[in-house]
C-alpha positions in Angstrom: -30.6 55.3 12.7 -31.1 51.3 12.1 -32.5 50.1 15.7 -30.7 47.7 17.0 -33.0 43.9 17.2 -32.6 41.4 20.0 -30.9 39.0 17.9 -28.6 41.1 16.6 -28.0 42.6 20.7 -27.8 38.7 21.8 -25.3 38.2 18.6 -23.1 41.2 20.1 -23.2 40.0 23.7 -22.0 36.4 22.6 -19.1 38.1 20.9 -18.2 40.3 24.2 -18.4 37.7 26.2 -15.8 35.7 24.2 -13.2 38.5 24.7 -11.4 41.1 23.3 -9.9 38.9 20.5 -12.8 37.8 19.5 -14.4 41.4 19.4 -11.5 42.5 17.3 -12.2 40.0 14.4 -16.0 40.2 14.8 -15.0 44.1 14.0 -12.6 43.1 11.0 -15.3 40.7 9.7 -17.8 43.2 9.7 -16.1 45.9 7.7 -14.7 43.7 5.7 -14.8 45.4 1.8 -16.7 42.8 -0.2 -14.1 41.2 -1.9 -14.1 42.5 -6.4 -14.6 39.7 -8.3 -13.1 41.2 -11.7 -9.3 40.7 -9.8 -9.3 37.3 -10.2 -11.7 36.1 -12.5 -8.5 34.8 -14.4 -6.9 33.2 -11.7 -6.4 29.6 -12.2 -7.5 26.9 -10.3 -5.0 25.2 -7.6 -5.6 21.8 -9.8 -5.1 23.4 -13.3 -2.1 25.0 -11.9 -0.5 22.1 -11.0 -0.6 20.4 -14.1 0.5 23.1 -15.7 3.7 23.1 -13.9 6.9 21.1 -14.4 6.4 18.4 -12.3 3.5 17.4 -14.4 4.8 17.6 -18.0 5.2 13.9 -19.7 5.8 12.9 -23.0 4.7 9.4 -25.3 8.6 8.7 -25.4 8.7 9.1 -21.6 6.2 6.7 -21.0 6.9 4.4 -23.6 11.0 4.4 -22.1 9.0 4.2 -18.3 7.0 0.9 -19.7 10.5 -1.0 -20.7 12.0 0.0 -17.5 8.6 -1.8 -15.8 8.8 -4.7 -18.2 12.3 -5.5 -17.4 12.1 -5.4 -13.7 8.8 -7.7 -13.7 10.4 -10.2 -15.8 13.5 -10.6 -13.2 13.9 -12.7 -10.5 15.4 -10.6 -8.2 16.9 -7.2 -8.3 20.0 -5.9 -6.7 19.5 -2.2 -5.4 22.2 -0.5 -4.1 21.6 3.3 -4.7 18.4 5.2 -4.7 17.7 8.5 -6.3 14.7 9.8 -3.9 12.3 12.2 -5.5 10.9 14.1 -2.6 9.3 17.9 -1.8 10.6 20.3 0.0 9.6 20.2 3.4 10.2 21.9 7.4 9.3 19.2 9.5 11.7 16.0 9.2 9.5 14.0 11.6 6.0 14.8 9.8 4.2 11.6 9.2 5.0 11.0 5.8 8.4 12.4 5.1 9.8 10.6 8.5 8.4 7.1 7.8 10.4 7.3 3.8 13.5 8.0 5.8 12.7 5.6 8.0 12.9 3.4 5.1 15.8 5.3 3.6 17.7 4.8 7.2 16.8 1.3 7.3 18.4 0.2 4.0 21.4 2.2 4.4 22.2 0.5 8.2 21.2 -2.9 6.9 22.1 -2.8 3.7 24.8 -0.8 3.1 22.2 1.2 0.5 23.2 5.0 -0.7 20.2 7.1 -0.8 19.9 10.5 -2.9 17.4 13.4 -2.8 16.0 15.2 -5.4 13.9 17.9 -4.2 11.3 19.3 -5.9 11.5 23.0 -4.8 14.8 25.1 -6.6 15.5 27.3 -3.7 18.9 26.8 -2.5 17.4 27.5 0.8 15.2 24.9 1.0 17.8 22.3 -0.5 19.9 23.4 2.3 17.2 23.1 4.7 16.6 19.5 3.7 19.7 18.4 3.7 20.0 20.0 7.5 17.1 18.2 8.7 18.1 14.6 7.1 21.0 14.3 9.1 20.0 15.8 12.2 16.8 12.7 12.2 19.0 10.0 11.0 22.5 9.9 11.2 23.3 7.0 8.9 21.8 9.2 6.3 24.2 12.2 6.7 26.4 13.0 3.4 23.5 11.5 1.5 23.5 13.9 -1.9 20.2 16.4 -2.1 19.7 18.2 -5.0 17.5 20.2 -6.6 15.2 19.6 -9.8 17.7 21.2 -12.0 20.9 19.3 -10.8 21.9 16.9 -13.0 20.6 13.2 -11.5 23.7 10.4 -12.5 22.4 6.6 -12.7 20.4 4.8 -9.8 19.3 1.1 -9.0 16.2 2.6 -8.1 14.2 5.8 -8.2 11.2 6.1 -6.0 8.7 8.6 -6.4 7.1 9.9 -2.6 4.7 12.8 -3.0 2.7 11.8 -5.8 3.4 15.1 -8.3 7.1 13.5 -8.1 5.9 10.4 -10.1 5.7 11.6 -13.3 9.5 12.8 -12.3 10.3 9.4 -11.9 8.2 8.7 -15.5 11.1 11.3 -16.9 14.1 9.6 -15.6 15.2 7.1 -17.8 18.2 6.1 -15.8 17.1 4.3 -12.8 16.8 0.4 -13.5 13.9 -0.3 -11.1 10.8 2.3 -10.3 9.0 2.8 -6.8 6.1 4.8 -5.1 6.2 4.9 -1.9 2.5 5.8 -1.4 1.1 6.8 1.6 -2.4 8.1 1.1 -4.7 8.2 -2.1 -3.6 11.9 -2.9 -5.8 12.5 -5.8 -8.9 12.8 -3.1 -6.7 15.9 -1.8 -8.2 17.9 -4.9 -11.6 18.0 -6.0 -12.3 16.4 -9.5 -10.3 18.0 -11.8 -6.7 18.5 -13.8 -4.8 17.1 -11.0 -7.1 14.6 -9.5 -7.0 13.3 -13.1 -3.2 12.8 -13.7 -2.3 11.5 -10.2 -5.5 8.8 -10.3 -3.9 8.5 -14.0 -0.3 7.7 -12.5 -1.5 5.1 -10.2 -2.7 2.9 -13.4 1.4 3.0 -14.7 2.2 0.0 -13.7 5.0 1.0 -10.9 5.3 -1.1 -8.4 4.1 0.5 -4.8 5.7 0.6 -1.4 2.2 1.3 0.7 1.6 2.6 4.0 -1.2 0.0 5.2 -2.7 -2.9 3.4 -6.4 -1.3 2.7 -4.5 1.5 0.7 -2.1 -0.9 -0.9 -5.2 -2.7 -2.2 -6.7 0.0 -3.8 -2.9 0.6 -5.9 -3.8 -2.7 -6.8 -7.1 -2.1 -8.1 -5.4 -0.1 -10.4 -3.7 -2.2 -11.8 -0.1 -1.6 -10.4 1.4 -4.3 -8.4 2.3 -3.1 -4.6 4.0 -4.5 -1.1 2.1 -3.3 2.0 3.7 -2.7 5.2 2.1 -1.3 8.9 3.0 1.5 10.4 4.5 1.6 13.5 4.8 4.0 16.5 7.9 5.1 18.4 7.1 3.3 22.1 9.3 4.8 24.2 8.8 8.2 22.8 4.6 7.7 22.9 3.7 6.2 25.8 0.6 6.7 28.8 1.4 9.2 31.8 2.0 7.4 34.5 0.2 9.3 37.0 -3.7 10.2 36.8 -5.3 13.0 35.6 -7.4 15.4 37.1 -10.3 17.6 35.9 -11.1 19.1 33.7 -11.2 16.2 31.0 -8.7 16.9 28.2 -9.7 16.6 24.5 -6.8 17.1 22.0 -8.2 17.9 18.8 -6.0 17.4 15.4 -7.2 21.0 13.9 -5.9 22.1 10.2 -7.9 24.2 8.7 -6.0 24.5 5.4 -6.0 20.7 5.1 -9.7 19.9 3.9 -9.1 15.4 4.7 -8.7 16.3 8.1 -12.7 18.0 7.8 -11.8 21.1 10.2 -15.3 22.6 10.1 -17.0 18.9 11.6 -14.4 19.2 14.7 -15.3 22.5 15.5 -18.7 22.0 15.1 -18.8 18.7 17.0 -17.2 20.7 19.8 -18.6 23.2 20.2 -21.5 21.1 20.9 -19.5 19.0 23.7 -18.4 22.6 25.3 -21.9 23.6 25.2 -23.2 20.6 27.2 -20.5 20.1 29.8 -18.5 23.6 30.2 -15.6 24.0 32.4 -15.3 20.3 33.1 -13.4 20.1 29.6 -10.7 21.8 28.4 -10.0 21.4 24.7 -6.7 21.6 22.7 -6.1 21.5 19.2 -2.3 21.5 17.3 -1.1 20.9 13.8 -1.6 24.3 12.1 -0.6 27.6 13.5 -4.1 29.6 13.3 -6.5 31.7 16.0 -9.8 30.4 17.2 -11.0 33.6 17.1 -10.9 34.1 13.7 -13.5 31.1 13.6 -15.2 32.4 16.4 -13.9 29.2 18.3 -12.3 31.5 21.3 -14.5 30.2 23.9 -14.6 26.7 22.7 -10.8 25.7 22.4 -7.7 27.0 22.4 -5.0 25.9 20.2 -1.0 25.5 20.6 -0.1 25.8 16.9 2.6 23.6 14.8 4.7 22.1 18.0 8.6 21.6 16.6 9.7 18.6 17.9 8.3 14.9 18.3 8.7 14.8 22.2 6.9 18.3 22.4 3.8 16.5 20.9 4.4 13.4 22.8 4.1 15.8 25.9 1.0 17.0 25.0 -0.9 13.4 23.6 0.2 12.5 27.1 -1.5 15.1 29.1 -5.3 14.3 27.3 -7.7 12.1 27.9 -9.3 12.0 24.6 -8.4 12.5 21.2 -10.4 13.4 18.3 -9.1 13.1 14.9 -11.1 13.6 10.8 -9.3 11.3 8.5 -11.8 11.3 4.7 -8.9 9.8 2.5 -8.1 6.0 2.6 -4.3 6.5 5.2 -5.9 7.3 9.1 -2.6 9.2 9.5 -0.6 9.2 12.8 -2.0 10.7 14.8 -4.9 7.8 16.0 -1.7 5.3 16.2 0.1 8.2 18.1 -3.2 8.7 20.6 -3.5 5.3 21.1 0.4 4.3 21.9 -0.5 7.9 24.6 -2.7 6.3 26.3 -5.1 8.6 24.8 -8.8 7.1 24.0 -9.4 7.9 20.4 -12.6 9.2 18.3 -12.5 9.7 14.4 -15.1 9.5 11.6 -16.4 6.0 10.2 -14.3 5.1 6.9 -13.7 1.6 5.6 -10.6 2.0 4.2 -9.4 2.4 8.1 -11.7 0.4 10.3 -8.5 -1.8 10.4 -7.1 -0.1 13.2 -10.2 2.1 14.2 -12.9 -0.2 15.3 -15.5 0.7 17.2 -16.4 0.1 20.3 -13.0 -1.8 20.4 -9.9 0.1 19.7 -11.9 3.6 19.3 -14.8 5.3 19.0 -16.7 5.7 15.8 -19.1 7.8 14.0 -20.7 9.0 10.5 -19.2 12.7 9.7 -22.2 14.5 11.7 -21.6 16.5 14.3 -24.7 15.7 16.0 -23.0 12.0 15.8 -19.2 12.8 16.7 -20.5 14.7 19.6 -22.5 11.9 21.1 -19.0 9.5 21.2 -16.6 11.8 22.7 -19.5 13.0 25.3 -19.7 9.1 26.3 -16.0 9.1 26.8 -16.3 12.6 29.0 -18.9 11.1 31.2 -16.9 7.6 31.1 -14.0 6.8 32.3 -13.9 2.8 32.6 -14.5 3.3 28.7 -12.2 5.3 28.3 -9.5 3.4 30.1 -10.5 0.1 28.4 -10.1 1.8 24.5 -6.8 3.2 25.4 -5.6 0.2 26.5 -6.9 -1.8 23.5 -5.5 0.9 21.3 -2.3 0.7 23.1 -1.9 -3.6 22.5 -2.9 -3.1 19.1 -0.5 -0.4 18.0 2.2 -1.9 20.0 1.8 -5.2 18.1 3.9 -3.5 15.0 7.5 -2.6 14.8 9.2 -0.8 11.9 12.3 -2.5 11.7 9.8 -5.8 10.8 7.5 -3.9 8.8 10.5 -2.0 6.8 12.3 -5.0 6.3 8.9 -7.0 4.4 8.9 -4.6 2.4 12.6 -4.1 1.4 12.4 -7.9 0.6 9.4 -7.6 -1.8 10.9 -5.4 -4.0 14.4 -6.7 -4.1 13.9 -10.9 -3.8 10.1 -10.5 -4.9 8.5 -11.7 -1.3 4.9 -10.4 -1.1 5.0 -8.1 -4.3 1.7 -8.7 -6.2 
């Protein structure tokens, strides 16, 4: 019989002590069959099997047809727009990030402008269609009777067709019966797969030449750098909806941390690392809470750390819950720092992220937020000065707060809707 070491005893009490949930994974992990290559040698890559798709395929004549299209609309002066055909994915959440601030836009030009928007969404399912098409009207009214279609429906002439997830631009490469072309580009998705098939083609799409609709100025320029022309506009945050708790908080000090494993930009493996650290040092006088992806902490042996409240369905539930923390820690390693940092800040909530320079626009340190290189070690340090602070942390919420309350979308929407139609700011 194998005797039993102390490391591997301490390693056993640690996973006790963290409870039965815990235990029961540690036990899962452990007689876990090692996992037969030879099954899936053949599999292909997530990137190869992208661009092997539909959504992908392109042809000379396509692009050659796309370039005219381009050509004309530079040469004119102005352009009228009064439909849209939307190319869009299918998706659950109306008010996630990116899919509520294009119908933001969509809503805007339809109240202001008397503009008809259309869908096209990429997944078949009549389901999902349906879905969409649900959750559309139920976040914007004016928008309500807008057609949404799937890929296979038959697409009738547009002023405009503007491409939003970037697999759905070489959709809009395909349609040759729009007379204007749009992104609306809201992070540099090619860094969402490592080098490869897909990273290629979408870092390939941004050099077409379509003009971009871009969420922040520092991502804007980097369309620009290649080559296409683009309109930049800020994002906003809903005020009334995001807003400070009026009252104080007592202990323990609350961390919110945005957790998704499955989503590698929002680096996962540094938060729980960095955490654990601060849990380590100061105990029961934090309590940390994570949201954004429904998983368990113990399956990443986090149980004792944090706990975490899963995918939250509504926009006031998460306002709720930004409200009720003191901190907020956040992992943004593409050039967008996402909502939720503009979201924290309008909260109340004093914010920490990683150091990037494609947002130290609105993350600057020691002024609107707290910032570190992606080390642990590093990321600890901050939010363990904001624990044992709270003048600091009162004074960085507040700055956060001025700064993102200084934008408003119908401003910001309306820029933009004027670049593209009379030319103001496109370049």
């Amino acid at each position: 019989m194998r005797r039993l070491s102390r490391r591997r005893a301490r390693y056993i009490r640690s996973i006790l002590h963290a409870g039965p949930e815990e235990t029961a994974y540690a036990w899962l992990r452990a007689r876990r069959r090692r996992r037969n290559v030879a099954d899936d040698e053949r599999a292909l890559l997530p990137s190869d099997r992208l661009v092997l798709g539909r959504d992908f395929d392109v042809s000379a004549g396509d692009l050659a047809a796309n370039a005219g299209v381009l050509k004309a609309y530079a040469a004119a002066k102005t352009t009228e727009i009064r439909s849209i055909q939307w190319f869009v994915p299918g998706f659950y959440l109306v008010w996630g990030g990116g899919v509520h601030t294009l119908l933001r836009f969509a809503d805007h030009v339809a109240r202001r402008h008397g503009v008809e928007s259309r869908f096209c969404v990429f997944d078949d399912d009549p389901t999902v269609v349906k879905r969409v098409r649900a959750r559309i009207a139920e976040a914007f009214p004016a928008l309500a009777g807008s057609p949404v279609t799937g890929p296979s429906a038959d697409l009738e002439p547009c002023d405009a067709a503007i491409a939003t997830a970037w697999e759905g631009i070489w959709r809009v490469v395909r349609f040759r019966d729009a007379a204007a072309k749009f992104v609306f580009v809201q992070d540099w998705e090619p860094d969402f797969y490592p080098a490869g098939s897909a990273s290629a083609m979408l870092t390939e799409a941004a050099r077409l030449g379509i003009p971009g609709i871009v969420n922040t100025e520092a991502l804007a320029e980097v369309w620009r750098a290649h080559g296409s022309p683009a309109v930049a506009f800020t994002p906003a945050v809903d005020s009334e909806r995001f807003r400070p708790d009026e009252s104080p908080h007592e202990s323990p000090v609350r961390i919110f941390f945005y957790g998704r494993p499955k989503t590698a930009r929002n680096a996962f493996g540094l938060g729980l690392a960095a955490l654990r650290r601060v849990k380590e040092m100061h105990g029961d006088s934090v309590q940390i809470i994570c949201a954004g992806e429904d998983w368990s902490p113990g399956t990443y042996g986090a149980a004792d750390v944090l706990e975490n409240v899963g995918m939250l369905e509504s926009l006031d539930e998460v306002a709720d819950l930004y409200r009720s923390c003191d901190i907020g820690l956040v992992f943004m390693l593409s050039r967008h720092p996402s909502y939720q940092p503009l979201e924290f800040m309008a909260s109340g909530v004093a914010t920490v992220s990683n150091e990037n320079p494609h947002t130290d626009w609105l993350l600057r340190h020691e002024e609107t937020a707290l910032t570190a290189p992606p080390i642990p070690a590093l990321i600890a340090a901050q939010i363990e000065r904001l624990v044992g602070d709270p003048a600091l942390r009162a004074r960085l919420a507040q700055a956060g707060r001025d700064e993102v309350n200084a934008a408003d979308w119908d401003t910001e929407l309306e820029r933009a809707w004027l670049a593209i139609t009379a030319r103001r700011g496109l370049r």
